[in-house]
C-alpha positions, 0 to 999 in steps of 0.5 A: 863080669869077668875077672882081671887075669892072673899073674901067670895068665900076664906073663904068658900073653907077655911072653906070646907077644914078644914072641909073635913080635920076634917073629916078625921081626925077624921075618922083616929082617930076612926080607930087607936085608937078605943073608948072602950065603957065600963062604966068607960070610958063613964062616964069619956067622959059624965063629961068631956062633961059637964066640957068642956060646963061649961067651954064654958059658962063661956068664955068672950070677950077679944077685941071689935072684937070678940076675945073669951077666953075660958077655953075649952081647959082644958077638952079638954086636960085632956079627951085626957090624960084618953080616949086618941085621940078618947074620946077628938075627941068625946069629943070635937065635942059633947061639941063643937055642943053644946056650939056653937048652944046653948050657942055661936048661931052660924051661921051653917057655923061658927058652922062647923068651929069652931067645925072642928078647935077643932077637928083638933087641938085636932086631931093633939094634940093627935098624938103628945100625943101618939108619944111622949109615952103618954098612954091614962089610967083610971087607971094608970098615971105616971108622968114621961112618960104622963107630957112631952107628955102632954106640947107637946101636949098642945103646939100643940093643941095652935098652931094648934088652933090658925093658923086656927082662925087667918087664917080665920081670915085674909081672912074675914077682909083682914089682915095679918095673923101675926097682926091678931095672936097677936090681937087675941092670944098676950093677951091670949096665955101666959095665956093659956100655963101657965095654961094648966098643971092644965089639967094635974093636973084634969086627974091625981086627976080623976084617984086617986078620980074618979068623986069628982075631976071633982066637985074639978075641977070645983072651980078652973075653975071658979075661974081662969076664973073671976080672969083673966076676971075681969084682962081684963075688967079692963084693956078694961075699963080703956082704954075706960075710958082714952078716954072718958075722953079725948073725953070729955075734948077736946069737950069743945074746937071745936078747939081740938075736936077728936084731940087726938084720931085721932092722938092715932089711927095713931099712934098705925097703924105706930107703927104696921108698924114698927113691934112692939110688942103688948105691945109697940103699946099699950104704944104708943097708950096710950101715944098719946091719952094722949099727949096734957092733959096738956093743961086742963084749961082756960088759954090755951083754951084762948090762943089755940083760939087766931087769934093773935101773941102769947105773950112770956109768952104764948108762954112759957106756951105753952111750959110748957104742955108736962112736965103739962102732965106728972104731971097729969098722972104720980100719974095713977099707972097702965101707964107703965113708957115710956108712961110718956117719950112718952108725956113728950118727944113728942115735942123733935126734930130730929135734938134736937132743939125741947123741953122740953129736947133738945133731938135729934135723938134716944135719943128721946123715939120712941113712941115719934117720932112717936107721933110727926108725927103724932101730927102734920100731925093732926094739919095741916089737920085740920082748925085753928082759922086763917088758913083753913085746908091744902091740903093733897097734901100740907101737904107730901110736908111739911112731906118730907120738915121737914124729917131730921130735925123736924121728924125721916126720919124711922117714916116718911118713915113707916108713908108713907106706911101704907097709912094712907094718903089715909084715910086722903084724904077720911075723908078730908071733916070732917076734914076741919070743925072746930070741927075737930081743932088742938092746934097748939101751935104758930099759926101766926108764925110757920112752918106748919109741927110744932105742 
């Protein structure tokens, strides 16, 4: 019996039949709608070439995995308005060879991909557009007719755009497609759609001015292009930042070391589990890469090595932390306001005997809950100064045990699924080091499930 077929065995037959339909498509397009090969129309497509690479050059990365955004689409779109479906065939596979060998360098295989995507969602674009009463013109745009046809083409050209790249790329890194989408998509597809019209707005200034609205045209584009780009980066880098510092001020503690990242990446793949949105896993994640900086300075690093009982007043000022936190953080304007609940709220209960609020059940922010499985499967997989790191299989066990009362029984029931323990089980060997250390917070006399 033969086997299923590899991922790489998927990908090529993927990448062979968006091809093979590319090919088709375009030769469907160049049958129906036939190019006019007089002057003005090859002028119009040669600029809209050199707009699109333009364009292409000018693109950024969105995301450490590879997410590009590119304002590509607005030639795209406004040469499928003037020279309808065949000039933005044509348009998108010139601009589309030469931008992903040249500019992007390519492997061959993803130089086809690529290009055939581009044709098929401009493909599909442009039926829509003639559909819909769209009338291709060099002379002539009425708004009334061509705008409506426009959105919808647009609209599709997205659709189409983006269902392909998330399709490969679920297949090349084993993802569902949906999470895929919104990691590549959910930062940018807003963007694009509220930007699309001013492809409108370049075809309609062409058709009154000719080629000074390409040259116009050319301002805005960059424009548009640094202003959003510049939003990103400085988003990326503020995220970076946090963790840096993070990184940096739990390294001088071999006892909190890479605590807080650990419990942030957990945290943000149960949250994901749980089918939040993109912009909720991000508060979550940043509110538990920020959980425990409350906890900067020497009185805990003191307390946080202590072999010994915890005194009231220790115990006390240990408690103070998460509401030390929130005094810290709270000045940074660019923290979404539930991310200072996340923290402020990340030792509450389920069952409201936690603090600093005695809040129980869904009264406490769900970021918080899930912070606090996940806070505290960290603190006990990992070794403290009186006690060795505990066994996974120790660890459920108390997981379960504390269901109900200590965690939400949803959090922990997600938590379970995603497998993560498994992972544990594969990094235990680091994790038992002592540089891998939690900050539990009354080490001789707690249960092993309180963080």
């Amino acid at each position: 019996m033969r086997g299923a077929m590899s991922g790489d065995n998927r990908i090529s037959v993927f990448i062979g039949t968006t091809v093979l339909a590319a090919f088709l498509m375009s030769a469907v397009i160049l049958v129906v709608f036939q190019p006019y090969a007089g002057a003005s129309w090859m002028l119009a497509l040669a600029l809209f070439i050199l707009l699109s690479v333009l364009a292409s050059h000018l693109s950024f990365r969105v995301t450490s995995t590879g997410s590009v955004a590119s304002l590509e689409f607005l030639p795209e779109l406004g040469c499928l308005i003037l020279l309808g479906p065949a000039g933005a065939l044509v348009e998108s596979v010139v601009s589309g060879l030469v931008t992903q060998h040249f500019i992007f360098r390519n492997q061959p295989r993803k130089v086809a991909f690529n290009v055939a995507q581009s044709v098929l969602s401009i493909g599909v674009a442009g039926f829509v557009y003639i559909a819909l009463g769209g009338e291709p013109s060099l002379s002539v745009l009425t708004f009334s007719q061509a705008f409506p046809a426009f959105v919808a083409a647009a609209v599709t050209y997205f659709a189409t755009n983006s269902v392909a790249v998330s399709s490969i790329m679920s297949l090349s890194e084993g993802e569902p497609f949906t999470d895929i989408w919104i990691r590549l998509y959910g930062k940018t597809v807003l963007f694009d759609i509220v930007v699309s019209p001013f492809a409108y707005a370049v075809a309609y200034l062409y058709v009154r001015w000719g080629v000074l609205a390409l040259i116009l045209a050319v301002v805005p584009i960059i424009g548009l292009r640094y202003s959003y780009g510049v939003n990103i980066q400085l988003q990326q880098l503020n995220r970076d930042l946090l963790r840096v510092l993070v990184k940096t001020l739990e390294a001088q503690d071999p006892y909190t070391s890479g605590h807080s990242i650990r419990v942030a990446e957990r945290a943000k793949i149960v949250a994901e589990q749980l089918g939040l949105r993109a912009k909720h896993v991000r508060i979550i994640e940043t509110a538990a890469l920020l959980h425990d900086i409350g906890k900067i300075g020497n009185e805990f690093s003191r307390i946080l090595r202590q072999k010994g009982p915890l005194t009231p007043d220790q115990r006390q000022l240990i408690r103070s932390h998460p509401e030390r936190g929130v005094e810290i953080i709270q000045s940074v304007r660019a923290l979404d306001p539930k991310v200072l609940a996340c923290v402020r709220h990340h030792h509450e209960r389920f069952d409201g005997t936690g603090y600093p609020a005695g809040l129980a059940g869904e009264e406490i922010p769900l970021g918080a809950r899930i912070i606090m499985v996940s806070d505290t499967i960290d603190a006990m997989l990992t070794a403290r100064p009186y006690r060795d790191a505990l066994p996974v299989a120790v660890v459920r066990a108390e997981l379960l045990k504390c269901t109900g009362s200590q965690f939400d029984p949803h959090i922990v029931k997600s938590f379970l699924a995603t497998g993560l323990f498994g992972e544990v089980i594969d990094s235990t060997s680091d994790a038992i080091q002592p540089s891998m250390n939690k900050d539990e917070e009354e080490p001789p006399q707690r249960s092993v499930a309180l963080s």
